[in-house]
DSSP file (Angstrom, degrees, kcal/mol; ACC not computed):
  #  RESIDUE AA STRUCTURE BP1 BP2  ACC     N-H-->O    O-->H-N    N-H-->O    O-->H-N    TCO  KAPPA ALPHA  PHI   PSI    X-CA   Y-CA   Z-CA
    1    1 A X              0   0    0      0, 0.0     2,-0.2     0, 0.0     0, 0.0   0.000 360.0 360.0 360.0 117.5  207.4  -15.6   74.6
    2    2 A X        +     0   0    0      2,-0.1     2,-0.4     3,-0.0     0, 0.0  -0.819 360.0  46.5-110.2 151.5  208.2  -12.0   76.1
    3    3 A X  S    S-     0   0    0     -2,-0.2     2,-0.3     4,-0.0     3,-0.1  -0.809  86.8 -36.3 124.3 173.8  211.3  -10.4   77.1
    4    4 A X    >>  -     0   0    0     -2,-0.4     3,-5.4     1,-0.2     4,-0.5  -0.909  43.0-146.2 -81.3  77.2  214.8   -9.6   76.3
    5    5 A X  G >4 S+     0   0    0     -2,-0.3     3,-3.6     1,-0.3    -1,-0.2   0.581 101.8  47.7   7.8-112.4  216.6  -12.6   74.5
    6    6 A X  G 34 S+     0   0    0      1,-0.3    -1,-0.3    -3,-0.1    -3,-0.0   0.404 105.6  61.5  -8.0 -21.5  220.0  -11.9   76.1
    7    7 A X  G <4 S+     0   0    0     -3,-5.4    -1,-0.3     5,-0.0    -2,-0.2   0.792  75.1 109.3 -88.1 -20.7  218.4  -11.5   79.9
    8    8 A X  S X< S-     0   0    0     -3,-3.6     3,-1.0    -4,-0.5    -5,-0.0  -0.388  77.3-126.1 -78.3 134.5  217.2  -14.9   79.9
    9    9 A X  G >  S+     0   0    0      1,-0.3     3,-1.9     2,-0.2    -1,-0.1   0.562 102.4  64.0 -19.7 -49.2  219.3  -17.2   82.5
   10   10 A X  G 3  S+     0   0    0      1,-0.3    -1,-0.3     0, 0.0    -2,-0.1   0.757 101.9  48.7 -76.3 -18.3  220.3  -19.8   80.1
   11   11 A X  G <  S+     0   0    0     -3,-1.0     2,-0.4    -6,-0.2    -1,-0.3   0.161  87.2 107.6-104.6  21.9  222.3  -17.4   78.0
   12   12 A X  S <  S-     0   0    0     -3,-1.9    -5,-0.0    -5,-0.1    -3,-0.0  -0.830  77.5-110.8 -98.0 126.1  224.2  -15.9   81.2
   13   13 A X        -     0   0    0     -2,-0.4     2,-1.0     1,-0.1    -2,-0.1  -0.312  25.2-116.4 -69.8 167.9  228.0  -17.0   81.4
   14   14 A X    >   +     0   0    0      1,-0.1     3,-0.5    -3,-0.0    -1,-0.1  -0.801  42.5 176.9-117.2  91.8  228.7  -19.2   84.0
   15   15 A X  G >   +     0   0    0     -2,-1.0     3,-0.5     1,-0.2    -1,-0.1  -0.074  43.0 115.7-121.1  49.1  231.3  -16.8   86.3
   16   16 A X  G >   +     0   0    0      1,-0.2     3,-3.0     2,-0.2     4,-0.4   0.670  58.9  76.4 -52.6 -36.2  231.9  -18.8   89.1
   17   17 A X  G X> S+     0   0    0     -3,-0.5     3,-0.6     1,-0.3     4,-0.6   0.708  85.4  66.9 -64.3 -23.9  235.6  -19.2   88.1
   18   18 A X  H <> S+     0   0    0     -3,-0.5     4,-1.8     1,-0.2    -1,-0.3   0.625  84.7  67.1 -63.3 -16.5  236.0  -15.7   89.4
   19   19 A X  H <> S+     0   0    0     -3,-3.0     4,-1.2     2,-0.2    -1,-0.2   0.863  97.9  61.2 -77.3 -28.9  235.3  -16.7   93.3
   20   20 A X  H X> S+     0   0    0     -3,-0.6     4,-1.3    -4,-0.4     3,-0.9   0.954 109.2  34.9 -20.7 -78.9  238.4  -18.5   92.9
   21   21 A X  H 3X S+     0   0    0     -4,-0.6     4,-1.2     1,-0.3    -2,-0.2   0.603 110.0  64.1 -72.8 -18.1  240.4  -15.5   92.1
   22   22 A X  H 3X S+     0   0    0     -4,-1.8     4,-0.5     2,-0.2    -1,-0.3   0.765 105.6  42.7 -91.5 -22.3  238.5  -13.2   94.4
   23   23 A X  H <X S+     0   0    0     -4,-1.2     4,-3.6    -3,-0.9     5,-0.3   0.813 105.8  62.3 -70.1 -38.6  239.5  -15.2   97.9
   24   24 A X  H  X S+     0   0    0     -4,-1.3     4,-1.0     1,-0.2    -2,-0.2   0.839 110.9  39.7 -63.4 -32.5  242.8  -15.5   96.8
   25   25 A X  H  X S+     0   0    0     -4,-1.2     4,-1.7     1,-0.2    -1,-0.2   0.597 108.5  54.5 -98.3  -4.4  242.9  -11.7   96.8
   26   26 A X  H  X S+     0   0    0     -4,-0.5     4,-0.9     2,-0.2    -2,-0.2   0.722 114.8  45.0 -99.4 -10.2  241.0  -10.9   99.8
   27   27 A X  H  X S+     0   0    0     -4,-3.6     4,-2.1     2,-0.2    -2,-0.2   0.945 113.7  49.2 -65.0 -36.5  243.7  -13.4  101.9
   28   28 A X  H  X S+     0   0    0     -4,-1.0     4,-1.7    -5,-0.3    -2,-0.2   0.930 113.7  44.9 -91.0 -58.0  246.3  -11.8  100.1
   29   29 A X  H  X S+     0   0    0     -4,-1.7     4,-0.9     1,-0.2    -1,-0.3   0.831 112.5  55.9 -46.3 -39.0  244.5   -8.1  101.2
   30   30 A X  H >X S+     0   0    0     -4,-0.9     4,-1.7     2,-0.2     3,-0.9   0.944 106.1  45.6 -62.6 -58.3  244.2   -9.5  104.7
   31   31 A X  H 3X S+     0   0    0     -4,-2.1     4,-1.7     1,-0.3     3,-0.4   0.912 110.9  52.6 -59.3 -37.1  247.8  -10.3  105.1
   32   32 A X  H 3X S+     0   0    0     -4,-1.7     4,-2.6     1,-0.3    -1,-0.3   0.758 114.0  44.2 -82.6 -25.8  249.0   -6.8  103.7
   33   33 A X  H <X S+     0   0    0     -4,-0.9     4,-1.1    -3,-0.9    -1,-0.3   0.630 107.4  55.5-110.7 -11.5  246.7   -4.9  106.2
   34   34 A X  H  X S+     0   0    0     -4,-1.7     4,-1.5    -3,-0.4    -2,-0.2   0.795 110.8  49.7 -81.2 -48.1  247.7   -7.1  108.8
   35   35 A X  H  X S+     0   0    0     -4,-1.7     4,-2.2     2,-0.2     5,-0.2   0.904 107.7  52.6   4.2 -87.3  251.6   -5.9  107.7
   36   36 A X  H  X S+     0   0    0     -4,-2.6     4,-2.6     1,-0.3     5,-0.3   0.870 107.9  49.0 -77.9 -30.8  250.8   -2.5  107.8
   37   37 A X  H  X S+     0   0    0     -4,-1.1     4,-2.6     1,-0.2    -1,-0.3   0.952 111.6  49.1 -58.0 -41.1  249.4   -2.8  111.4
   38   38 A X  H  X S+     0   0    0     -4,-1.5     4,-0.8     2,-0.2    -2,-0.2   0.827 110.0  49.2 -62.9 -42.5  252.3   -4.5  112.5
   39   39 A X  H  < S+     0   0    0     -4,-2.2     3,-0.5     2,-0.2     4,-0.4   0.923 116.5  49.3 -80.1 -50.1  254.9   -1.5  110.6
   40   40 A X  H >X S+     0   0    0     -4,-2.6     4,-2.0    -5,-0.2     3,-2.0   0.995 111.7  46.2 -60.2 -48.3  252.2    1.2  112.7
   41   41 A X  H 3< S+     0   0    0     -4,-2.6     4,-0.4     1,-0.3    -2,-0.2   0.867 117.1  44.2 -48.8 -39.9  252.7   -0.8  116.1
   42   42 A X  T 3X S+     0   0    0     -4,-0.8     4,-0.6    -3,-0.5    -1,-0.3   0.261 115.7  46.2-125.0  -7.1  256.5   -0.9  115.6
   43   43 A X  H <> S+     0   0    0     -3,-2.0     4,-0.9    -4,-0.4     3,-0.2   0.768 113.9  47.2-120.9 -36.5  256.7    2.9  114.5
   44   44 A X  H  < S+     0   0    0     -4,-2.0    -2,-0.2     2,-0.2    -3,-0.1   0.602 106.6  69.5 -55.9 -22.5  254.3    4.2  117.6
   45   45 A X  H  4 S+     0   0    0     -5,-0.4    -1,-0.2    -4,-0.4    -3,-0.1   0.978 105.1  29.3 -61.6 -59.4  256.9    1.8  119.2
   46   46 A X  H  <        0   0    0     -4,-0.6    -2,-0.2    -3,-0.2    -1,-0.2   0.660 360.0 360.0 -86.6  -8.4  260.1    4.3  118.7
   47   47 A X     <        0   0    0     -4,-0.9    -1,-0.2     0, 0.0    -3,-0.2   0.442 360.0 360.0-100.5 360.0  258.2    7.6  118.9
């Protein structure tokens, strides 16, 4: 057996649980940039 203890797959945490959190913030980034286009349209609007 050769290698690094600690590389092998079975001893990798299992960090799926993050994909969760990571959509939730790229809707959440989507909406805010979607926002701020709407506040530039609306400021090009009155100048």
């Amino acid at each position: 057996m050769s290698g690094d203890y600690e590389t092998l797959e079975i001893n990798q945490p299992k960090i799926s649980y993050f994909q969760e959190d990571i959509d939730k913030d790229t809707e959440r980034i989507d909406e805010l940039i979607n926002t701020i286009e709407k506040l530039k349209k609306k400021v090009y609007e009155i100048y």
